[in-house]
N, C-alpha and C positions, 0 to 999 in steps of 0.2 A: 504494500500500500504506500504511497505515493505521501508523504507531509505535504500537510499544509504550509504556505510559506507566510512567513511572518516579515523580510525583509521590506525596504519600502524602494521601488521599483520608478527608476526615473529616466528621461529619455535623452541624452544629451549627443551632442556628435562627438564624434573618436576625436582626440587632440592628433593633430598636426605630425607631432612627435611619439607617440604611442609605437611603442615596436608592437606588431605583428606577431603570433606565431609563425615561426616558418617548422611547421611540421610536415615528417614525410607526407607523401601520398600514399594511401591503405593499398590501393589498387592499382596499376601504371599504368591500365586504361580508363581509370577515371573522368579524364581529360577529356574524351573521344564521347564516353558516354553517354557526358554532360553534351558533349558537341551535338550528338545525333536528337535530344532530346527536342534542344531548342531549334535545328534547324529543321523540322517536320512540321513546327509551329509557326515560322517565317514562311514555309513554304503554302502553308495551306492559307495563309493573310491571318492566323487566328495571333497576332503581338500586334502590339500597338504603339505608340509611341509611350506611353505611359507605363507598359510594363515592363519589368525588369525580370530578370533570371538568370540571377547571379549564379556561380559556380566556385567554388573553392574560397569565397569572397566575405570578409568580416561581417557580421549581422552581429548589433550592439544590443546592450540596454547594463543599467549603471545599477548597482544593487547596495544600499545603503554606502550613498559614493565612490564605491569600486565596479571600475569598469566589465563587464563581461564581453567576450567577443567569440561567437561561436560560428566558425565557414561549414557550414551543410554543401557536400556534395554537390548539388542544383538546388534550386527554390526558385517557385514563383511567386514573384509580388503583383497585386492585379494594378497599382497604381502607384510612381511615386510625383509626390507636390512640389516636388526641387528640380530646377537645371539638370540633366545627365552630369557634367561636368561636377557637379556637387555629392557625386556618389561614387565617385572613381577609387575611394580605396577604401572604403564601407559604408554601411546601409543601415540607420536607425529608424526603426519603426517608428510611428508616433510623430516625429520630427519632418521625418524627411518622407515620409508617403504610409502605404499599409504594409499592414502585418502580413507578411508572407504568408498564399493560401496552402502552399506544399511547401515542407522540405523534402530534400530524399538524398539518404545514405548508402555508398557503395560500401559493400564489407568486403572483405579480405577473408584469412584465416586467422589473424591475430585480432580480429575489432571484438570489441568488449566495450570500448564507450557509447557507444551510442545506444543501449541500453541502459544506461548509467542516469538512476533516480537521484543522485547525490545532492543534496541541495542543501548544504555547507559551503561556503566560498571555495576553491570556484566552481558553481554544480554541473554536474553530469547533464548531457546532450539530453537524453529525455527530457530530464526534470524543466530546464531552458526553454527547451521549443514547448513543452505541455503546457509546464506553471507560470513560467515569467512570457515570454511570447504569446503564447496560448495558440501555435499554427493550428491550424482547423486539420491540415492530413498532416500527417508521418511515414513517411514510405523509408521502408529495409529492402532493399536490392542486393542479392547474393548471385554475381555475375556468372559465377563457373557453373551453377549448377541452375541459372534461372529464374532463381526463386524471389519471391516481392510478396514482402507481409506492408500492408497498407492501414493504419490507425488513423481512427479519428475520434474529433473532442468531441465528449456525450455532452451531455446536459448540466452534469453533473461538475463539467471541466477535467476529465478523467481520459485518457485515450484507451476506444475501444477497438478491436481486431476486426478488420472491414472484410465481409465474403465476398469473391468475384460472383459475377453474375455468370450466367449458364455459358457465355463464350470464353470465361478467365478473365474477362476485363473487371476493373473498380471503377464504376462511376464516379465522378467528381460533376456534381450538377450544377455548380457554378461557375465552369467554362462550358459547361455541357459537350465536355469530352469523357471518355473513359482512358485507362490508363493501365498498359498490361504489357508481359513478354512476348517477344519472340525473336526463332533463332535463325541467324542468316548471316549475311554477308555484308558488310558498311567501310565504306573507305579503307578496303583490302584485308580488313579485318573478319575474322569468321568469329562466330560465338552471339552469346545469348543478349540483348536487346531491349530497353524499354521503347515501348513505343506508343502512342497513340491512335485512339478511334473516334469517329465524330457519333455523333446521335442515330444515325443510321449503320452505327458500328462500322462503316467504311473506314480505312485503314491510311491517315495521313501520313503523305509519300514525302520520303526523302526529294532532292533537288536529284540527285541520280537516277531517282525511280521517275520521276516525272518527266525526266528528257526520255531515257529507254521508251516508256510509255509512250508520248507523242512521237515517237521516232517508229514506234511501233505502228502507230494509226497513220502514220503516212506512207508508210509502207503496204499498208492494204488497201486504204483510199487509192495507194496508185496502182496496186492490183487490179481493182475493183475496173478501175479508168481504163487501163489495158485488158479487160477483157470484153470490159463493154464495147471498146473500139475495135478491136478483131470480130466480135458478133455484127456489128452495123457494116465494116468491111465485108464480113459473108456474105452479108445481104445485100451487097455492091452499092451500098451509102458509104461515101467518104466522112467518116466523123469531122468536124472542126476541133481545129486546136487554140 
């Protein structure tokens, strides 16, 4: 069971001077992951200029005057109220736009934090995004073998364990996307995949998959064009070109 937090919770932006964790990366395709996430969402028009989706990237809040600073994986933030230029080396809720509606954590074989209810200075990944944040989802990505356990805040303010619906996807009905695995192939990389669906579970296409795709339909439109025109030749009508 999760404590209740008694600390007093404020929003300030990161100082200037503030070093950074430079922690390793869990995953060393992290990177890629994040990449493929967000670029299925430019590709489909579903970003805005307001949202943000940050990756490896500071998310703050100040806990009886000490700073916390937790980089989730990816996150989406549906709005921030400041400049881009004004978020360029982290991102305080409150302050500077909303509370991120996802985070989402790649695990490794070594990851133990991000389960971590700890909420003693400085608290554990859970307790952060649950108690002080309150993100609405919590996504666990376990790359090698596929696997995404997906939490969300009850009522209660408590994260509960989300079931896929009959296709494996988690609805998230506030982009009215779903959000689920699959295994294939991405900028030469093979292996398992978050990815995206819209509301009619269609499967939003990477910028690779949409060129194949139209590369694909012009290729039978012009089938279609030359066979049409050998049939009208048969019949000794010259098609126009």
């Amino acid at each position: 069971m999760v404590a209740a937090i008694s600390q007093r919770i404020t929003w300030e932006k990161l100082p200037d001077d503030y070093p950074l964790p430079d922690d390793p990366v869990d995953n060393i395709n992290q990177p890629i992951l994040a990449a493929a996430l967000t670029e299925s969402l430019q590709q489909a028009g579903k970003l805005s200029d307001q949202n943000l989706t940050p990756s490896n990237y500071g998310i703050c809040a100040t806990l009886d005057g000490k700073m916390v600073v937790k980089a989730p994986d990816w996150a989406f933030i549906p709005q921030i109220t400041v400049p881009r230029d004004e978020v360029t080396r982290s991102y305080t809720p409150q302050l500077q736009g909303d509370i991120p509606l996802m985070v989402l954590e790649f695990l490794s074989d070594t990851s133990e934090t991000e389960y971590s209810s700890k909420a003693t200075y400085p608290p554990g990944k859970w307790f952060f995004y649950e108690q002080i944040l309150k993100v609405p989802y919590y996504g666990l990505f376990e790359p090698n073998e596929g696997q995404l356990e997906l939490y969300k805040l009850d009522e209660a303010g408590r994260y509960v364990l989300v079931q896929p619906n009959e296709e494996g996807h988690f609805a998230i009905p506030e982009i009215e996307l779903s959000l689920g695995t699959w295994q294939g192939n991405w900028s030469n990389l093979a292996g398992y995949w978050l990815r995206w669906w819209d509301a009619q579970q269609n499967l939003l296409l990477w910028g690779s998959e949409a060129a194949e795709l139209a590369t694909k339909k012009a290729e039978l439109a012009n089938d279609r064009a030359e066979r049409l025109a050998a049939q009208l030749r048969a019949a000794g009508i010259e098609p126009e070109i």
